[in-house]
Backbone as a ProteinNet text record, in pm:
[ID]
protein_1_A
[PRIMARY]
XXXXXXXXXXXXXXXXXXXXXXXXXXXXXXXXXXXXXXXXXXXXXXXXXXXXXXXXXXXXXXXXXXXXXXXXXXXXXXXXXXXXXX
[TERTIARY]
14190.8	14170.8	14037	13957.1	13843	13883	13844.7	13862.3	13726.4	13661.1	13723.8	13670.1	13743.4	13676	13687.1	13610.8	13466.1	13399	13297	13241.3	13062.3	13009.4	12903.9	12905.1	12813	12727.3	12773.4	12905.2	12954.5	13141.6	13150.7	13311.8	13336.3	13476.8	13549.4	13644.8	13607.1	13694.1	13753.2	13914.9	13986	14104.9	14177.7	14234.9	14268.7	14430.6	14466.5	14485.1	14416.2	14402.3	14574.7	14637.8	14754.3	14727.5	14612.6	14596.8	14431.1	14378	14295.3	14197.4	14099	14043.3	13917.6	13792.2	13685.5	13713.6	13597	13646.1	13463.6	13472.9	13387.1	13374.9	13281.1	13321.1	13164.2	13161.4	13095.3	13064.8	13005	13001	12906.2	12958.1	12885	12868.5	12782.1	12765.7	12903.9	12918.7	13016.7	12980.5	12809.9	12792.6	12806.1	12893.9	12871.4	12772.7	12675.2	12551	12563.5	12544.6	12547.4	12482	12522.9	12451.8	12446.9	12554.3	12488.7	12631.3	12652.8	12742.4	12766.9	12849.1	12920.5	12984.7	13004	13082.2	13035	13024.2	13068	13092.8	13190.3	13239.9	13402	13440.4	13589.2	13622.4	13765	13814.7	13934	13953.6	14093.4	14222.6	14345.9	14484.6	14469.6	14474.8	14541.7	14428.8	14465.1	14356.7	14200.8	14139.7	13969.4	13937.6	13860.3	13743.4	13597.7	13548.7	13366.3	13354.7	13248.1	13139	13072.5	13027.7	12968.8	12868.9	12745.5	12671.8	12635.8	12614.1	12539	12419.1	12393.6	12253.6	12296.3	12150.8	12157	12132.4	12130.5	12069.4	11950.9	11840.1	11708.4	11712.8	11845.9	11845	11824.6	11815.5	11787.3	11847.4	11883.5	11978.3	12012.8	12192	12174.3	12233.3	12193.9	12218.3	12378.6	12422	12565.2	12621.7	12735.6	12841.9	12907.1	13025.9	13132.5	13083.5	13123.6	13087.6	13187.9	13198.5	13337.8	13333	13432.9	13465.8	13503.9	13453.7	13543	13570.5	13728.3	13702	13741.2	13708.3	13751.2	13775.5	13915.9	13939.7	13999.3	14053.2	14089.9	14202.1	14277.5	14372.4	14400.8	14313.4	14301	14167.4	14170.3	14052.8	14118.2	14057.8	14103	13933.8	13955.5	13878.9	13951.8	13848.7	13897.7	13738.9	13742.5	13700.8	13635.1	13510.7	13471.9	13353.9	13402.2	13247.9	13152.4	13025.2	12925.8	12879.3	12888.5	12892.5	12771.8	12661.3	12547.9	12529.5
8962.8	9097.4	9104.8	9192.8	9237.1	9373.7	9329.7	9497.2	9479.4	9594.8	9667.3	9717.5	9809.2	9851.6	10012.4	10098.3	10111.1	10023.7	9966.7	9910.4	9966.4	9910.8	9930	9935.6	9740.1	9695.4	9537.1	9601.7	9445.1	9433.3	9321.5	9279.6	9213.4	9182.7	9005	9003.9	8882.1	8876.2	8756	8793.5	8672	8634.1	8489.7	8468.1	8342.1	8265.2	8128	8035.6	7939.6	7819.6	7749.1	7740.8	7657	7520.9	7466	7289	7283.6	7208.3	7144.9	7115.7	7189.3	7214.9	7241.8	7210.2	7270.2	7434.6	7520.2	7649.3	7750.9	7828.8	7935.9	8060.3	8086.2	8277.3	8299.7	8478.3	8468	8645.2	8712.5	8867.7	8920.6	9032.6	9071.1	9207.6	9267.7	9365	9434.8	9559.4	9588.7	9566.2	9507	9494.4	9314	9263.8	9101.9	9010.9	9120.8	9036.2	8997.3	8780.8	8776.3	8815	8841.2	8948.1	8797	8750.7	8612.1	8541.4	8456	8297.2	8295.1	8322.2	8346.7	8184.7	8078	7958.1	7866.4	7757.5	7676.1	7569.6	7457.6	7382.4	7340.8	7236	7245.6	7291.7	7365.4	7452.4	7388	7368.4	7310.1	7420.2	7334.2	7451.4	7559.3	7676.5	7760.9	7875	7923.9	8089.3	8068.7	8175.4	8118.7	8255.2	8308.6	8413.4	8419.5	8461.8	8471	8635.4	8638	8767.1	8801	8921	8939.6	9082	9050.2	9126	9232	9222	9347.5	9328	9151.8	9122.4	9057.5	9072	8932.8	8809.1	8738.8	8602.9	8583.7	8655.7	8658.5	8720.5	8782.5	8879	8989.1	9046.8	9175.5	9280.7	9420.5	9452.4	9522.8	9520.4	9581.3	9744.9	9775.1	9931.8	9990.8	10141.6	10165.2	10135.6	10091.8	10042.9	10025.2	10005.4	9862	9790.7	9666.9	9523.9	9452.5	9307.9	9246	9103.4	9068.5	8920.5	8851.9	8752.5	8661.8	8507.6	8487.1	8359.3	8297.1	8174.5	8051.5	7959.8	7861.5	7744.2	7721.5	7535.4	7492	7547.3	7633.8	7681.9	7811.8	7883.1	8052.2	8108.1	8219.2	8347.4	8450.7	8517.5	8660.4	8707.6	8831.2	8957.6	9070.2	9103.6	9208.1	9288.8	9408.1	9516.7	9573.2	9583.8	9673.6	9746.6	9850.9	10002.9	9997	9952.1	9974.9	10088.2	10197.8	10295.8	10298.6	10360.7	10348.8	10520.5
8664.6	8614.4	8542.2	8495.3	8476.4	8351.3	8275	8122	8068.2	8043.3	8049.6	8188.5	8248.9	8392.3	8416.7	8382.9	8470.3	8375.7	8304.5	8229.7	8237.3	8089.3	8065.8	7905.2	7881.9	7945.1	8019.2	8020.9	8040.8	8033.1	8160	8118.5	8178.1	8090.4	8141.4	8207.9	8290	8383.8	8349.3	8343.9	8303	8439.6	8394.2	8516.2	8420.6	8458.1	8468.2	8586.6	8546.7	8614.1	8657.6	8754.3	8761.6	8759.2	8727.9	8753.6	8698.6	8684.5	8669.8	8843.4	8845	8957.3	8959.9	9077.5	9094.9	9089.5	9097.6	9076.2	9083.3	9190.4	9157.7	9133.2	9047.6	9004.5	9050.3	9182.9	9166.9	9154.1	9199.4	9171.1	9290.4	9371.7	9489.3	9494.9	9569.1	9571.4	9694.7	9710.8	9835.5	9957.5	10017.8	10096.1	10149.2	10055.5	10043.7	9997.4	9967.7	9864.9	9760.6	9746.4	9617.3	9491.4	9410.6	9241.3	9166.5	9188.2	9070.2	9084.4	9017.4	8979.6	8843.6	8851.6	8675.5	8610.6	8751.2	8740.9	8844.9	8801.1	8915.5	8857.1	8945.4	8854.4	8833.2	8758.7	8737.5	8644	8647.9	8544.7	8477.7	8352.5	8316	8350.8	8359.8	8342.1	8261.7	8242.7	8162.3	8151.1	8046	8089.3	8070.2	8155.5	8093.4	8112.4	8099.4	8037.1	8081.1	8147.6	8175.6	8170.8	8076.7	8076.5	8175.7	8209.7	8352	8274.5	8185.1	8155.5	8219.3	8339.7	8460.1	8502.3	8481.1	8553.2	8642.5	8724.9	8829.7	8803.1	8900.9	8861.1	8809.1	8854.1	8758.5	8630.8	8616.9	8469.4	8485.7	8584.5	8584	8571.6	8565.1	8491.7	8664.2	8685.2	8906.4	8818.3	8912.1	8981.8	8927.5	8864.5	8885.2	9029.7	9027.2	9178.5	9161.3	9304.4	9265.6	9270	9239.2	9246.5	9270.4	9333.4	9364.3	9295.3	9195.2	9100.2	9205.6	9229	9370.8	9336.7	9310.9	9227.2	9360.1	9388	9481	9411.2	9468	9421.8	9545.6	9562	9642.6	9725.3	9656.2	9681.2	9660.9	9615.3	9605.1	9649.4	9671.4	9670.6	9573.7	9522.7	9435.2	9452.2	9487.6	9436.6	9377.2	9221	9211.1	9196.5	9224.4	9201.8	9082.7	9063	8910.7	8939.8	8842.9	8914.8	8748.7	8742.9	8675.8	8652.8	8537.1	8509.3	8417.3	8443	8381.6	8349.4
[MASK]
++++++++++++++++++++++++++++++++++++++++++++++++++++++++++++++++++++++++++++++++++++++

C-alpha cells in the first residue's frame, strides 16, 4: 500500500516481508518506464517502509501522473498504483 495517495510531495509505500529475502522496489511511469529504484537488496521479515519523494533517479522532480510501486521478490510481484498531484 502507498498513503498518502493522491500525494504531493511525497509517499510511503509500505508492505511486510514474510521471510527474510532479496527484494526490489522500484517506481514506473504507466508507460513501463523506469522513474527510479527505491530498493535493492535483502529485506528482513516483517514490515518496512520506503519514501518515494517524486524524483527520479537523477533527482529530478517527474511530471503530475500515475505512477506504478512495483515490489519483486523471489516469490512475489505487487504493483500498486499512485497519481502525483502537483
Amino acid at each position: 500500500a502507498a498513503a498518502p495517495n493522491p500525494f504531493n510531495p511525497g509517499t510511503t509505500f509500505r508492505f511486510t516481508m514474510g521471510a527474510t529475502a532479496p527484494a526490489v522496489l522500484q517506481i514506473h511511469d504507466v508507460r513501463g518506464r523506469l522513474v527510479r529504484t527505491l530498493h535493492t537488496g535483502v529485506l528482513s521479515a516483517g514490515p518496512q517502509a520506503f519514501v518515494w519523494d517524486g524524483n527520479n533517479t537523477d533527482g529530478g522532480a517527474v511530471g503530475s501522473g500515475v505512477y506504478l510501486g512495483r515490489l519483486l521478490t523471489p516469490t512475489t510481484e505487487a504493483v500498486v498504483k499512485v497519481l502525483l498531484l502537483k
